[in-house]
C-alpha positions as CSV (number, residue, x, y, z in Angstrom):
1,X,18.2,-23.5,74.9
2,X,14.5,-23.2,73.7
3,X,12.6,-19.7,74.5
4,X,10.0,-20.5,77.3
5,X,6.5,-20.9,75.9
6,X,4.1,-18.2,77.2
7,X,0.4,-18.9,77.8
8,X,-2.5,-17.6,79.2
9,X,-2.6,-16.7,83.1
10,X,-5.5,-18.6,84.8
11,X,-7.3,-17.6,87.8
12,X,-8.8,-20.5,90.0
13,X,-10.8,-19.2,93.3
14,X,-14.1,-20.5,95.0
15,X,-17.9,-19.3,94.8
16,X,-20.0,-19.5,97.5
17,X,-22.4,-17.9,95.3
18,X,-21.5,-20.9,92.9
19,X,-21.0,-23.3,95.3
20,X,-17.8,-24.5,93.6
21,X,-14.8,-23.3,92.0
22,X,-14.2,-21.0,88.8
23,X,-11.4,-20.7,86.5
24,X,-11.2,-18.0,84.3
25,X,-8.9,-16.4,81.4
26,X,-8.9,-12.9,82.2
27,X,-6.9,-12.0,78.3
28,X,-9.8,-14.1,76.8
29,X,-13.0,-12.0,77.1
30,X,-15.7,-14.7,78.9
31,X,-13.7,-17.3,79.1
32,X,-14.4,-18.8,82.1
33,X,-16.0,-22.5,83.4
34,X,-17.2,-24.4,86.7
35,X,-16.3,-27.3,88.9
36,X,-16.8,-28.7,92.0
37,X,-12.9,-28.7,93.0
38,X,-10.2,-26.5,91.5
39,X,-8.6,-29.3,89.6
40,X,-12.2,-29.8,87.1
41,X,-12.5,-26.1,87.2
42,X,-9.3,-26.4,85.9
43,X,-9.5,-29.1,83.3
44,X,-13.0,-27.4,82.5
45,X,-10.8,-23.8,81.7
46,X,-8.7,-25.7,79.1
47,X,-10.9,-26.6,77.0
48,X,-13.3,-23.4,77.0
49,X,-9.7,-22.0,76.3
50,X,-9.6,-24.3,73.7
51,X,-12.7,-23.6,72.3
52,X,-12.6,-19.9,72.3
53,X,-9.2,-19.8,70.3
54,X,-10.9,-22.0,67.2
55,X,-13.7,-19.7,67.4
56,X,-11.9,-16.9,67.0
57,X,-9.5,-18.5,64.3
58,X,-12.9,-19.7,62.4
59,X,-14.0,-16.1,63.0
60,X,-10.9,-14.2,61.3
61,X,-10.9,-12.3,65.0
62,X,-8.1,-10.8,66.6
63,X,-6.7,-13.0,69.8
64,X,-5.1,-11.4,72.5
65,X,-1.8,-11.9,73.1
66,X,-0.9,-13.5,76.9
67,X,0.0,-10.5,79.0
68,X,-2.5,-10.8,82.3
69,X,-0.2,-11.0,85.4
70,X,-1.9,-10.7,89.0
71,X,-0.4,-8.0,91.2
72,X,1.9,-9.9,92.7
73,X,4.0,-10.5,89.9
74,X,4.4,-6.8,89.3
75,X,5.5,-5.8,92.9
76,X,9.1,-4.1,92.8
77,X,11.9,-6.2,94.4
């Protein structure tokens, strides 16, 4: 059996600031993008992901390993 592949926890909500949705990487320091549903924010997310983890390979900088969880994930049973 293979070892489940851990990746980065995104958060999707709405702005009515915005007037759409945002999707962020909270373990990726401004990594964030916009869309007009939660599916583009989404897709959107992915590639700024993307994009942020070549820069910082091209960069020789330090990336964060995957560890955000939200709250509820860490409530006791």
């Amino acid at each position: 059996m293979s070892k489940p592949k851990s990746d980065y926890h995104i958060n999707v909500f709405y702005s009515a600031e915005d007037g759409g949705y945002i999707a962020d990487v909270p373990d990726l320091k401004s990594c964030s993008a916009f869309g007009d549903s939660p599916e583009e924010a989404l897709r959107e997310v992915l590639v700024a992901k993307s994009a942020w983890l070549a820069a910082a390979r091209a960069n020789k900088k330090p990336i964060p390993k995957p560890r955000f969880r939200p709250a509820i994930y860490s409530l006791p049973h």
